[in-house]
Biopython code that builds the backbone (N, CA, C, O; Angstrom):
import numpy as np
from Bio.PDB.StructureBuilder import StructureBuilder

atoms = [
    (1, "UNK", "N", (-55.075, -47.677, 70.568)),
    (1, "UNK", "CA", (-55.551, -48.347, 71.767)),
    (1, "UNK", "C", (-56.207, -47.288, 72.657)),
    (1, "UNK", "O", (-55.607, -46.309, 73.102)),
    (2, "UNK", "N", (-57.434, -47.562, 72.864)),
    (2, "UNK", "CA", (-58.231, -46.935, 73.992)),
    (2, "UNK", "C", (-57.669, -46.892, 75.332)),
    (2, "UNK", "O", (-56.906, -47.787, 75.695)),
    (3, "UNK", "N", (-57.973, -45.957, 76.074)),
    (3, "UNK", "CA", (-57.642, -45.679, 77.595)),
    (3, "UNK", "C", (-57.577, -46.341, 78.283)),
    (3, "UNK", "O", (-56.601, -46.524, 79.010)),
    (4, "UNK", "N", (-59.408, -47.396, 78.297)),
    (4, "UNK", "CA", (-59.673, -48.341, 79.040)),
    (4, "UNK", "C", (-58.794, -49.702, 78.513)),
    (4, "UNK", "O", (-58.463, -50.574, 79.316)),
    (5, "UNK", "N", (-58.420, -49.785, 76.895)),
    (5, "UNK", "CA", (-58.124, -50.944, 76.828)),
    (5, "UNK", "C", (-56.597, -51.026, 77.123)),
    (5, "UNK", "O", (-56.181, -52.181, 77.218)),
    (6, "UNK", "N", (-55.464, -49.802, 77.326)),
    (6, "UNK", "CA", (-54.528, -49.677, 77.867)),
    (6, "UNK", "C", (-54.806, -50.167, 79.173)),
    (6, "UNK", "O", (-54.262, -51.252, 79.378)),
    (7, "UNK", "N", (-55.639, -49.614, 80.360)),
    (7, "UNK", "CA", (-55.433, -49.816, 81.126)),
    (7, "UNK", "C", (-55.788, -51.186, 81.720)),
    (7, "UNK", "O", (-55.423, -51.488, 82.856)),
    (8, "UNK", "N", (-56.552, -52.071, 80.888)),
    (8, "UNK", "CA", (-57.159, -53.456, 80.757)),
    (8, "UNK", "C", (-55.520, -54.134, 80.691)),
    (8, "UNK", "O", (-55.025, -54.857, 81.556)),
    (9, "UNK", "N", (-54.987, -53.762, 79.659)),
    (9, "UNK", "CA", (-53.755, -54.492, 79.233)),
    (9, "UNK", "C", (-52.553, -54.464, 80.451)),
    (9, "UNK", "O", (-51.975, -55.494, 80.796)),
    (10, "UNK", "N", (-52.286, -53.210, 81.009)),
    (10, "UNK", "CA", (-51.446, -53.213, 82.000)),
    (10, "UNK", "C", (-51.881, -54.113, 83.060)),
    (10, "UNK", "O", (-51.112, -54.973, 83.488)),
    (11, "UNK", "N", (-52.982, -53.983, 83.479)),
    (11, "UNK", "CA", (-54.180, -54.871, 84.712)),
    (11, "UNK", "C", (-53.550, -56.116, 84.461)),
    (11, "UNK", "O", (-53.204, -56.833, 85.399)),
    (12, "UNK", "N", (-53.404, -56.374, 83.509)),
    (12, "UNK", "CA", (-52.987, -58.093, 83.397)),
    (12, "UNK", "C", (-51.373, -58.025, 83.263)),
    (12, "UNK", "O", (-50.793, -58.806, 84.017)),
    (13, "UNK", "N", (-50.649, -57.326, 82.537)),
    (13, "UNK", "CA", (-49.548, -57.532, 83.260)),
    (13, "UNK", "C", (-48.826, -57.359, 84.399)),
    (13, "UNK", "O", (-47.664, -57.648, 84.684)),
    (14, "UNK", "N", (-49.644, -56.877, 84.959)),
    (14, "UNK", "CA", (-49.266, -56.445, 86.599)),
    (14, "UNK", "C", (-49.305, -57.935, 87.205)),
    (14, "UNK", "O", (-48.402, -58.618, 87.687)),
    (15, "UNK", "N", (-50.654, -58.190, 87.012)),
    (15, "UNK", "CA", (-51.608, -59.534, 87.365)),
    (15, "UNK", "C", (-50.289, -60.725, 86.996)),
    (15, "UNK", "O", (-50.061, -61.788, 87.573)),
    (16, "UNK", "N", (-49.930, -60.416, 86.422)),
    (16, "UNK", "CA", (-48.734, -61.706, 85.978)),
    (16, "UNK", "C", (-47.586, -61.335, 86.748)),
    (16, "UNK", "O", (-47.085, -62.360, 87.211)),
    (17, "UNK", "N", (-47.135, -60.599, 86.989)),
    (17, "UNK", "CA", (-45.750, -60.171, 87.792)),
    (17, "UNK", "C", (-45.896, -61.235, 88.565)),
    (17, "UNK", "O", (-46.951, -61.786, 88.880)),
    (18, "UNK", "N", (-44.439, -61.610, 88.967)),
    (18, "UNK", "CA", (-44.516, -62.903, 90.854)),
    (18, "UNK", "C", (-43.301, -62.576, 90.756)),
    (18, "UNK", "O", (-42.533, -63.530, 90.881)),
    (19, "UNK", "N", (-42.706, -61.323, 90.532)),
    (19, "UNK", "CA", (-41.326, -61.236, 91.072)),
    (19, "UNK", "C", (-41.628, -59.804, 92.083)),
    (19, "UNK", "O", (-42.151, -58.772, 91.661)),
    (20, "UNK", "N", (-41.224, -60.003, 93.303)),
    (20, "UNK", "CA", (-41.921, -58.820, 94.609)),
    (20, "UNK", "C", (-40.861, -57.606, 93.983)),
    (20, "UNK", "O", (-41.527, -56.606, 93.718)),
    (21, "UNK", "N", (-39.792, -57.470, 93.758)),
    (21, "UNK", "CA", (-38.586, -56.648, 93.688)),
    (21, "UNK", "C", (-39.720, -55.726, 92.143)),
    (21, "UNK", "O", (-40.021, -54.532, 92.116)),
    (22, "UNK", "N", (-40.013, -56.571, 91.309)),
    (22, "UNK", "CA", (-40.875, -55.766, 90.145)),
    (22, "UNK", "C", (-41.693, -55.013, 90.228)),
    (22, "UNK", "O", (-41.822, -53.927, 89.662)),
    (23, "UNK", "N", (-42.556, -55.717, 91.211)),
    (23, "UNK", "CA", (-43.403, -55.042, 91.632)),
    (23, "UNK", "C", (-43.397, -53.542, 92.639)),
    (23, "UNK", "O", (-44.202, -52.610, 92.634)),
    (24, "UNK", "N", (-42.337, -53.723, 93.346)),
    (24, "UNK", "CA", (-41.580, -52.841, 94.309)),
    (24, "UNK", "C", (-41.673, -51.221, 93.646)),
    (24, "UNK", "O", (-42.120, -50.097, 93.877)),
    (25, "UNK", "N", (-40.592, -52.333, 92.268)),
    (25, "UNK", "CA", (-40.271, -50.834, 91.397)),
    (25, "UNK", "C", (-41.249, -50.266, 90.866)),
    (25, "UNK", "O", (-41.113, -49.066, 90.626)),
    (26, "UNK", "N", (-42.230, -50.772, 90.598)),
    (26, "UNK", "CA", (-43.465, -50.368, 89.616)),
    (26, "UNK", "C", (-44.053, -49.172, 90.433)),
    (26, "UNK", "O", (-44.186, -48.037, 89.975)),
    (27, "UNK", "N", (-44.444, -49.628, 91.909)),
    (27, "UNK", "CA", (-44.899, -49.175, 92.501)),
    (27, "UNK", "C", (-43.924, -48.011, 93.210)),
    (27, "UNK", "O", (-44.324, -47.134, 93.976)),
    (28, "UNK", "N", (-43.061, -48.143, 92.930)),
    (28, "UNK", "CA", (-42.306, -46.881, 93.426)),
    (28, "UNK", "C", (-42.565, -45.340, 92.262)),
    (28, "UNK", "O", (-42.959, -44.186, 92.429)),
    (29, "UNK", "N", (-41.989, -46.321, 90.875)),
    (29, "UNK", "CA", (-42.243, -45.531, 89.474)),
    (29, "UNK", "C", (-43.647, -44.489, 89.636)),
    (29, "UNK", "O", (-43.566, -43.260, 89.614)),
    (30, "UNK", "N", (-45.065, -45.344, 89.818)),
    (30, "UNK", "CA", (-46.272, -45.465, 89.898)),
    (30, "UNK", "C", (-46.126, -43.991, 90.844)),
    (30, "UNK", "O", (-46.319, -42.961, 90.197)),
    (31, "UNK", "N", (-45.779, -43.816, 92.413)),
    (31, "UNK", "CA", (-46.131, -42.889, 93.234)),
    (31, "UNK", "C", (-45.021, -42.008, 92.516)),
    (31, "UNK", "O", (-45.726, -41.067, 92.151)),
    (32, "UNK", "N", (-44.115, -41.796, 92.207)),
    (32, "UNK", "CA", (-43.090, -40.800, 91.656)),
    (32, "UNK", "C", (-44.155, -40.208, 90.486)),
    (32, "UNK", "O", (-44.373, -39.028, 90.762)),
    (33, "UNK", "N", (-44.678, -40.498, 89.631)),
    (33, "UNK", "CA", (-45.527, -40.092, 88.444)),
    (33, "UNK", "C", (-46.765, -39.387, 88.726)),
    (33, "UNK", "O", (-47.252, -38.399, 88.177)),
    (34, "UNK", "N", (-47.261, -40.251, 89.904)),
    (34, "UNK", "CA", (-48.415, -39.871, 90.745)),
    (34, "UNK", "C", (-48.484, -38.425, 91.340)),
    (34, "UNK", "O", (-49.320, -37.524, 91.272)),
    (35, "UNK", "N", (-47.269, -38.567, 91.949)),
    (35, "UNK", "CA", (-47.226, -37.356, 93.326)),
    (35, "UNK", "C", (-46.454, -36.216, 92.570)),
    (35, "UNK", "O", (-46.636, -35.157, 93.172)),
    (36, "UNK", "N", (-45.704, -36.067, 91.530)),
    (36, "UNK", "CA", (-45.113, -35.355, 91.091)),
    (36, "UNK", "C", (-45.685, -34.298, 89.369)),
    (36, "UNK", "O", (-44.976, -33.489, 88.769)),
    (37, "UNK", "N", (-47.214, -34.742, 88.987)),
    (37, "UNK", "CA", (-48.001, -34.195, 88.137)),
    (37, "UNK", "C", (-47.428, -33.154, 87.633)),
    (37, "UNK", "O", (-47.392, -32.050, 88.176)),
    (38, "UNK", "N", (-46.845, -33.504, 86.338)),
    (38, "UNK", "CA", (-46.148, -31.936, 85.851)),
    (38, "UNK", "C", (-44.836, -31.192, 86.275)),
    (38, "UNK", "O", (-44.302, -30.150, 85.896)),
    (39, "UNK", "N", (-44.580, -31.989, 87.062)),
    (39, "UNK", "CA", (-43.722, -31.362, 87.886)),
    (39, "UNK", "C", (-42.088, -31.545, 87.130)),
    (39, "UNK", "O", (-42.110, -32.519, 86.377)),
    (40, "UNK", "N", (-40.822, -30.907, 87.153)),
    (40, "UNK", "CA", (-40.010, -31.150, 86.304)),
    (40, "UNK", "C", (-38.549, -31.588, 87.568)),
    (40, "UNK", "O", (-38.347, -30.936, 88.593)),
    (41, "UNK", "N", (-37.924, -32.504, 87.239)),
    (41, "UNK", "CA", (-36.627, -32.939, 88.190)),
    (41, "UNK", "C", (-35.825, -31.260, 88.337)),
    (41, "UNK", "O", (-35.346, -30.814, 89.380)),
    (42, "UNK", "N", (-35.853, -30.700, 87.272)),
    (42, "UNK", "CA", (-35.175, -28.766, 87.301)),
    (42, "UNK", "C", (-35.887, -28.104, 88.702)),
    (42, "UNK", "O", (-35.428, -27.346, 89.556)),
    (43, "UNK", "N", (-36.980, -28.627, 88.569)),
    (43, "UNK", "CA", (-38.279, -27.603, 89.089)),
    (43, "UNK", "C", (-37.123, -27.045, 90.273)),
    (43, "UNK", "O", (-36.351, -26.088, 90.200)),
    (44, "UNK", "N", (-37.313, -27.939, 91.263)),
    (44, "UNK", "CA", (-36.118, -27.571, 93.255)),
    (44, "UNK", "C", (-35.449, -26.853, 92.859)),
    (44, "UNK", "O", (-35.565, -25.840, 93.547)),
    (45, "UNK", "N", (-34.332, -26.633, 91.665)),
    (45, "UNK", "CA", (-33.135, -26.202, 91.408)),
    (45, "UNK", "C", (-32.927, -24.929, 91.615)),
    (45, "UNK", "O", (-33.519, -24.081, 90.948)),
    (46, "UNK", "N", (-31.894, -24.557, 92.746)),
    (46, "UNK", "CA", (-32.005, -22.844, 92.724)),
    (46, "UNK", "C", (-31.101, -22.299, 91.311)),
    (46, "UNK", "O", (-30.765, -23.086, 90.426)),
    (47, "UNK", "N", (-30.851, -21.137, 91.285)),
    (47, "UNK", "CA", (-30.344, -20.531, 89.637)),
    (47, "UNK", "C", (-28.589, -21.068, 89.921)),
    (47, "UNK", "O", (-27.919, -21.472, 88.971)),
    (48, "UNK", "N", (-28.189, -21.016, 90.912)),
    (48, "UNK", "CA", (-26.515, -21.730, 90.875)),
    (48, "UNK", "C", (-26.863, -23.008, 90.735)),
    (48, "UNK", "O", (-26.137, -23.403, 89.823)),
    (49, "UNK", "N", (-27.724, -24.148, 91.184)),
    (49, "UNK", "CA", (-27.744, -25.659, 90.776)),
    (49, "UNK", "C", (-27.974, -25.818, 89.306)),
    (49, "UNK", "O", (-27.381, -26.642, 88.610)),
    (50, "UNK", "N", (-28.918, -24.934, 88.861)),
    (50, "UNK", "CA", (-29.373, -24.849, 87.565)),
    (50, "UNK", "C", (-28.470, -24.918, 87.001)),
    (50, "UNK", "O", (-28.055, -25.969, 86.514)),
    (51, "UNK", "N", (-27.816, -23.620, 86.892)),
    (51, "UNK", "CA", (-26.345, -23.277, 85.892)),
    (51, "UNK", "C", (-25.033, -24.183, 86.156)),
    (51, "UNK", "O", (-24.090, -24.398, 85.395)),
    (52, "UNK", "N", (-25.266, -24.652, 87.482)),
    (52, "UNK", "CA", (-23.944, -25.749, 87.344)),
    (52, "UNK", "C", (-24.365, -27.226, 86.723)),
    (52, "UNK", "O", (-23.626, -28.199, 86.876)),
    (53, "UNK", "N", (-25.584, -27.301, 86.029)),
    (53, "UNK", "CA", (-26.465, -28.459, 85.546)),
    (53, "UNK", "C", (-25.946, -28.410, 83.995)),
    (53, "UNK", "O", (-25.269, -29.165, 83.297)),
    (54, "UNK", "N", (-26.751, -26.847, 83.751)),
    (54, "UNK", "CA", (-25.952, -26.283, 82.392)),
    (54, "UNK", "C", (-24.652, -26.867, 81.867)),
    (54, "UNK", "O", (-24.441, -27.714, 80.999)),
    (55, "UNK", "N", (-23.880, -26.195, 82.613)),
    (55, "UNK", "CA", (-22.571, -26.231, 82.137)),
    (55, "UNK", "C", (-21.857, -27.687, 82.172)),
    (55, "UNK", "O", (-20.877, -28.047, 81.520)),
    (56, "UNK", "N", (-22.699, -28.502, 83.214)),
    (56, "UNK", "CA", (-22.069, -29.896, 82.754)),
    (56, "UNK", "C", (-22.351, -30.431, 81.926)),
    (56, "UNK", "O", (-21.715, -31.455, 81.675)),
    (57, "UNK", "N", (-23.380, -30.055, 81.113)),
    (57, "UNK", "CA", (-24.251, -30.675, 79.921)),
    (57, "UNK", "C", (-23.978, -30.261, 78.954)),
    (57, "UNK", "O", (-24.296, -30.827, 77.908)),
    (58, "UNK", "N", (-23.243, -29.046, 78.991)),
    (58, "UNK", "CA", (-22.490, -28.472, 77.568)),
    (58, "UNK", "C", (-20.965, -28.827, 77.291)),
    (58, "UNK", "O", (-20.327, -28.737, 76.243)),
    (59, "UNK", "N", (-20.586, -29.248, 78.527)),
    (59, "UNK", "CA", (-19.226, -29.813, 78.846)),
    (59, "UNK", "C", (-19.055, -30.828, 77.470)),
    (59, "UNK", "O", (-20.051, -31.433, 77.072)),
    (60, "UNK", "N", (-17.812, -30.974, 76.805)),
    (60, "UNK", "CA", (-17.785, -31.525, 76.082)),
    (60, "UNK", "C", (-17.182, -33.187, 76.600)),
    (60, "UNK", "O", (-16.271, -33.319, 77.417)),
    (61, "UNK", "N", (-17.882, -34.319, 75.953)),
    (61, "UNK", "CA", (-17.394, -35.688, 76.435)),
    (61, "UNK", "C", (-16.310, -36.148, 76.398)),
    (61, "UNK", "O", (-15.767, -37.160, 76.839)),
    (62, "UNK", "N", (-16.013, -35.259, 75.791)),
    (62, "UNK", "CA", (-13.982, -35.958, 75.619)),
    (62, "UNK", "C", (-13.150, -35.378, 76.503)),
    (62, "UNK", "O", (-11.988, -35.782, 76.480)),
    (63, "UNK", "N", (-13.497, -34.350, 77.449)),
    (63, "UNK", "CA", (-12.798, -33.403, 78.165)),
    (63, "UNK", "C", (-11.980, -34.097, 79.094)),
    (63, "UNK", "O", (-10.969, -33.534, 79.514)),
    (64, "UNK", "N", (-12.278, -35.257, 79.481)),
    (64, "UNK", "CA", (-11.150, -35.857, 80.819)),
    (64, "UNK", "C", (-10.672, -37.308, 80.152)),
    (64, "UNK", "O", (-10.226, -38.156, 80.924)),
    (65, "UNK", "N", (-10.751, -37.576, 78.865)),
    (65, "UNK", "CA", (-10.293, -38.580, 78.493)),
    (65, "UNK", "C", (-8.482, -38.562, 77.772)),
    (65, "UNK", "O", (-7.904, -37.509, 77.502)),
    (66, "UNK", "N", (-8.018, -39.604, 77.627)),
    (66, "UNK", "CA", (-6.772, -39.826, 77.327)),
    (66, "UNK", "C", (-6.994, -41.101, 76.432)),
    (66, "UNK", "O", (-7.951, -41.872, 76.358)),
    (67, "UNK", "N", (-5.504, -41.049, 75.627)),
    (67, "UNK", "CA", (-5.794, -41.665, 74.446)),
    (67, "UNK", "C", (-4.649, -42.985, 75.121)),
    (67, "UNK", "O", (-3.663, -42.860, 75.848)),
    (68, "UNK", "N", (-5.356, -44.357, 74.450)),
    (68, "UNK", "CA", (-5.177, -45.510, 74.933)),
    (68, "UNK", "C", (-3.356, -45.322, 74.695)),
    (68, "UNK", "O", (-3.058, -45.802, 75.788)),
    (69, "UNK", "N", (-2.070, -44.995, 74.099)),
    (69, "UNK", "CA", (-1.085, -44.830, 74.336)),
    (69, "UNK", "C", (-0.524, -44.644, 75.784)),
    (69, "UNK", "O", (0.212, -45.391, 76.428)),
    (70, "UNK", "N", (-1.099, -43.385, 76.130)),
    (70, "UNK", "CA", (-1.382, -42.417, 77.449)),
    (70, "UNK", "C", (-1.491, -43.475, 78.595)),
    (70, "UNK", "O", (-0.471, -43.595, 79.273)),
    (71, "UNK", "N", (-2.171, -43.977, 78.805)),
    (71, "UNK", "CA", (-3.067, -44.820, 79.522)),
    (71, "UNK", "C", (-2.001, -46.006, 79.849)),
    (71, "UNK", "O", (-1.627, -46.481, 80.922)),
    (72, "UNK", "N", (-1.637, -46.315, 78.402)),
    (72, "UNK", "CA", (-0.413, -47.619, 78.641)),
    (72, "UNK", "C", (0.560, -47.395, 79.697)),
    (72, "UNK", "O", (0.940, -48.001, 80.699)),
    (73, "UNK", "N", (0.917, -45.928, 78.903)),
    (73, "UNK", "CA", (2.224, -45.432, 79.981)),
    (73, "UNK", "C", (2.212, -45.369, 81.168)),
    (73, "UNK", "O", (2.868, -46.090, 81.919)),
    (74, "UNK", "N", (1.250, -44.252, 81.572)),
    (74, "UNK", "CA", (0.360, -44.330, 82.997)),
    (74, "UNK", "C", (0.192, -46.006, 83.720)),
    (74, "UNK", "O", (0.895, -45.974, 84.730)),
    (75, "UNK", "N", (-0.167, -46.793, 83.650)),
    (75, "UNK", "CA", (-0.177, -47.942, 83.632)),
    (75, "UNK", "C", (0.689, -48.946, 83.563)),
    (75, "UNK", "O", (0.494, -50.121, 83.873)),
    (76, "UNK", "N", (1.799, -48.373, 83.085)),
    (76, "UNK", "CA", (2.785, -49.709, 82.443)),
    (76, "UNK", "C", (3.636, -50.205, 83.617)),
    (76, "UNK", "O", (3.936, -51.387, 83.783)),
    (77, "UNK", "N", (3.962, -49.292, 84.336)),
    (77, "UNK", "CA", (4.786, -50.138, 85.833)),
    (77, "UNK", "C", (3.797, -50.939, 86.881)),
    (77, "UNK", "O", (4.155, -51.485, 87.924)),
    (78, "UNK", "N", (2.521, -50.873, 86.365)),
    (78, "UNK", "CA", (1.609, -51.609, 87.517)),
    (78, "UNK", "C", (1.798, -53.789, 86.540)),
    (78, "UNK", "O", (1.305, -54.832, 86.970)),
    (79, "UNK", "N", (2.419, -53.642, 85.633)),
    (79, "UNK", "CA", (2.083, -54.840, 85.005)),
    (79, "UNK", "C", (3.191, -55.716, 85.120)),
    (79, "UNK", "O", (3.216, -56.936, 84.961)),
    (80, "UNK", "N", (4.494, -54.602, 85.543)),
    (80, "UNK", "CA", (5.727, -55.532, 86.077)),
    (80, "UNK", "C", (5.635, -55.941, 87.932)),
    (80, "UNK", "O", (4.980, -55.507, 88.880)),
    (81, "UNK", "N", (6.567, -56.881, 87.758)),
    (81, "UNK", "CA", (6.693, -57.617, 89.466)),
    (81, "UNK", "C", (7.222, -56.549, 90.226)),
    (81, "UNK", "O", (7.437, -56.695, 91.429)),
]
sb = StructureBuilder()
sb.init_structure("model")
sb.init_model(0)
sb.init_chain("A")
sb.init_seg("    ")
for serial, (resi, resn, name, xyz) in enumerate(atoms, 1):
    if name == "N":
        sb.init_residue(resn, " ", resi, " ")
    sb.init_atom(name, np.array(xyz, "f"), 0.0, 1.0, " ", f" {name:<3s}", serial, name[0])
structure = sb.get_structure()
């Protein structure tokens, strides 16, 4: 698909939107993409935001979880009167 005919195609689904809240977002999306050219969400980050970004992302997913036994127990006097 060509440039123009991408941008032909969006033209009309815009053109169809009649929900204002859709449109809202589009247009929010639209200036965020706009105003921000290249630009990376890291970019602001001083080297301590950075590295505390890091390390939550290397953090492993299981680190604060408990196993449904656990949980019962923890739990089990909230189910009596």
């Amino acid at each position: 698909m060509s440039l123009t005919e991408r941008r032909s195609t969006l033209i009309q689904q815009i053109n169809n939107i009649n929900d204002e809240q859709t449109l809202e977002m589009l247009q929010e999306t639209l200036g965020y993409y706009t105003h921000n050219a290249g630009k990376d969400i890291t970019d602001d980050l001083d080297k301590y935001q950075m590295q505390e970004l890091i390390t939550l992302v290397e953090e492993p997913a299981e680190k604060d979880t408990i196993s449904e036994e656990e949980f019962r127990k923890l739990f089990a006097r909230w189910g009596t009167k």
